[in-house]
Backbone as CSV, one residue per row, in Angstrom:
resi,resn,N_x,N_y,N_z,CA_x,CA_y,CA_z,C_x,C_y,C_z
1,UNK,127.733,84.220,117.662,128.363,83.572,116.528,127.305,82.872,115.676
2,UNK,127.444,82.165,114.115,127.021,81.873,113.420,126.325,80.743,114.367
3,UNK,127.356,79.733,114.842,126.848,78.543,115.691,125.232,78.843,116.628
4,UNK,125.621,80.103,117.410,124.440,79.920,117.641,123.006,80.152,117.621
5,UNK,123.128,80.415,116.281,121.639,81.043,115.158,121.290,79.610,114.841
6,UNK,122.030,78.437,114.586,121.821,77.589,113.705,120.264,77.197,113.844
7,UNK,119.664,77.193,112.634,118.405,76.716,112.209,118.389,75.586,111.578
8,UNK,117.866,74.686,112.016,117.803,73.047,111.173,116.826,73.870,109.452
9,UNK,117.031,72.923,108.234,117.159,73.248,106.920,115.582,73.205,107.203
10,UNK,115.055,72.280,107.727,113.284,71.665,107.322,112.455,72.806,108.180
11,UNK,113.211,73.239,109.354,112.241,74.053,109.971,112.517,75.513,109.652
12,UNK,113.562,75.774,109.053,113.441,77.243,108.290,112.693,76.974,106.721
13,UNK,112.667,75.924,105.949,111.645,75.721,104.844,110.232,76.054,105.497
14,UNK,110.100,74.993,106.854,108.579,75.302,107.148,108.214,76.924,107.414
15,UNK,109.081,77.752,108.239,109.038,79.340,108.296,108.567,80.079,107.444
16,UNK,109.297,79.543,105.709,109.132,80.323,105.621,108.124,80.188,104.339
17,UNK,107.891,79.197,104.084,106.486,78.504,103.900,105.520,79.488,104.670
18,UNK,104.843,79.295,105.920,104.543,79.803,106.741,103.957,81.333,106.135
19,UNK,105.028,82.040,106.191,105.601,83.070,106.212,104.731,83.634,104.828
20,UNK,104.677,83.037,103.628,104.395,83.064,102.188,102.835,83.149,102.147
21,UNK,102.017,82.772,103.144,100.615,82.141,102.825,100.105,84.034,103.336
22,UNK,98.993,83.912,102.797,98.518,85.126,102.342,98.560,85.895,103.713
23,UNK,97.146,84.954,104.188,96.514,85.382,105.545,97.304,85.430,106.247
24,UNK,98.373,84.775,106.480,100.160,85.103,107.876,100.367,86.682,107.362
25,UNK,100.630,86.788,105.979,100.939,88.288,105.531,100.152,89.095,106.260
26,UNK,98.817,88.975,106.124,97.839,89.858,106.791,97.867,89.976,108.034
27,UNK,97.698,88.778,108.326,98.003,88.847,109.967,99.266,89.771,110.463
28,UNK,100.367,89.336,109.896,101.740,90.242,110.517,101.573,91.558,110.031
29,UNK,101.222,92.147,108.665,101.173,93.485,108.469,99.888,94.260,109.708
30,UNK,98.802,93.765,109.997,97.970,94.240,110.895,98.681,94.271,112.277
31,UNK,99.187,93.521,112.577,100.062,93.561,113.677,100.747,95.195,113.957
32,UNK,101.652,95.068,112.722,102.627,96.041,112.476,101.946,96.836,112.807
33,UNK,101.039,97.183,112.134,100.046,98.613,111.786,99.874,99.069,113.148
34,UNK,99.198,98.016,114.130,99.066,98.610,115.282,99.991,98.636,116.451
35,UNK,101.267,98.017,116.201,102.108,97.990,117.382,102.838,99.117,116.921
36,UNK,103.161,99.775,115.340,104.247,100.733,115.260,103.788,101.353,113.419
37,UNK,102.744,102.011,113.874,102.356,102.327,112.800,102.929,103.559,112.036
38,UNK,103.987,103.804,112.615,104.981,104.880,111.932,105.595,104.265,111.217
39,UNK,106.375,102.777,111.466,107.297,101.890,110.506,106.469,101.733,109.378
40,UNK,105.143,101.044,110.158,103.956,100.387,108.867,103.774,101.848,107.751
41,UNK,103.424,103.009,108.003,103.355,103.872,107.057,104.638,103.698,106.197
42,UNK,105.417,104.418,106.708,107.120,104.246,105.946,107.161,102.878,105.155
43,UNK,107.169,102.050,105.599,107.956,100.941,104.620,106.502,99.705,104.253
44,UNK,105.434,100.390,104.069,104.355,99.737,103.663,103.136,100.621,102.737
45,UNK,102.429,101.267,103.603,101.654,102.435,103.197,101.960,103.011,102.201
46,UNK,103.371,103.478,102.515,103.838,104.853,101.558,104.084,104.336,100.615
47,UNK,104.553,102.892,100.422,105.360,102.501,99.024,104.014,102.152,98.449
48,UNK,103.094,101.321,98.942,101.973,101.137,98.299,101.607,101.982,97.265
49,UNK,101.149,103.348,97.939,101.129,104.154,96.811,101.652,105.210,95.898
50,UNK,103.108,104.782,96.085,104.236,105.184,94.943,103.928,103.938,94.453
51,UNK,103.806,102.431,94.756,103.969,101.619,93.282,102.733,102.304,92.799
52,UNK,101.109,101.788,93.157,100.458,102.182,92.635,100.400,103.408,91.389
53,UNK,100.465,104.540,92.211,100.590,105.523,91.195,102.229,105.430,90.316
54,UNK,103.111,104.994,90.608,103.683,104.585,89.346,103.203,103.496,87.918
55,UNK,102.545,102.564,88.524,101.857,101.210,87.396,100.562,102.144,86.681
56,UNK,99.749,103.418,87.521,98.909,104.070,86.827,99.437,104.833,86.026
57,UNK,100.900,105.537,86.189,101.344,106.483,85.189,101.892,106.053,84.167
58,UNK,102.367,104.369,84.138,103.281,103.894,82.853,101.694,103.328,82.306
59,UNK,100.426,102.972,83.094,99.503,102.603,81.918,99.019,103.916,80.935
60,UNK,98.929,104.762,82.129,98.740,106.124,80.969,99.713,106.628,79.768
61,UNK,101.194,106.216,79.849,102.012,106.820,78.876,102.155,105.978,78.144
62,UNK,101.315,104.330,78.554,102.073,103.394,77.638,100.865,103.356,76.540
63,UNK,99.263,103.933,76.745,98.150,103.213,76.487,97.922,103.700,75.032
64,UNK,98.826,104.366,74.008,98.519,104.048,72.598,99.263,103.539,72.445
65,UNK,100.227,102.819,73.090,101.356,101.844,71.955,100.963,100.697,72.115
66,UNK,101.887,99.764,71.560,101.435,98.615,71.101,101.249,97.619,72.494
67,UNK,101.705,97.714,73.366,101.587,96.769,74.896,99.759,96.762,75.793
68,UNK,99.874,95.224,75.544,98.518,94.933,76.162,98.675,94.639,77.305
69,UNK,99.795,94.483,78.140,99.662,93.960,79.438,100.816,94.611,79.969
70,UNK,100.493,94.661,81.374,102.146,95.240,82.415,101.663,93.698,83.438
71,UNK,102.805,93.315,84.039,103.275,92.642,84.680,104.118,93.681,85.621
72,UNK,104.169,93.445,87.104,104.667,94.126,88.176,104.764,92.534,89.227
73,UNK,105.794,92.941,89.741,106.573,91.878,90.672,106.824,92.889,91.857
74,UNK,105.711,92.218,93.240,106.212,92.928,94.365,105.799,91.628,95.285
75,UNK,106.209,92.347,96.775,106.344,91.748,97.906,105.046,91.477,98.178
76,UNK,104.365,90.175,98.746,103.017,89.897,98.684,102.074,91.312,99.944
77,UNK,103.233,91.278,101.035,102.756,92.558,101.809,101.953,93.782,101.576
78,UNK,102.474,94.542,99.803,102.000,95.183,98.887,100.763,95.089,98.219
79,UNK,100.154,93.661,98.166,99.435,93.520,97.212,98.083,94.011,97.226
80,UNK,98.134,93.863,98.372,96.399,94.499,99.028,96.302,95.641,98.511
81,UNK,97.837,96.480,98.980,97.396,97.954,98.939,97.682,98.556,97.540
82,UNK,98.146,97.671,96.850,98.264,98.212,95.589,96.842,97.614,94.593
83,UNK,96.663,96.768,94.634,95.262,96.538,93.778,94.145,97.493,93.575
């Protein structure tokens, strides 16, 4: 039941705080990688580079018009592998 998940408010803030800071990212995705690196491909790897090569194909179709910048919003997990 709900009751007995209950998480006090301050120590799921601290989680997920925690949780946000770069190097925890790194740390848990390396984890992944090596305890179940079939998941880590699938729902890390692979998307990496579908965003990637998607943000390279809208700079290529976008790059005579008038837009100087793209902005992309992803999961910090991503960021490594997309840069």
């Amino acid at each position: 039941s709900v009751q007995d998940v209950a998480v006090d408010k301050r120590e799921f803030q601290t989680f997920v705080e925690t949780m946000k800071a770069k190097e925890n990212v790194k740390m848990i995705m390396r984890g992944l990688q090596s305890t179940a690196p079939e998941i880590y491909e699938a729902m890390v790897a692979e998307r990496d580079i579908y965003m990637g090569r998607g943000l390279d194909e809208m700079g290529v179709n976008i790059k005579d018009k008038s837009v100087e910048n793209t902005v992309a919003v992803m999961g910090m997990a991503h960021v490594d592998g997309v840069e």
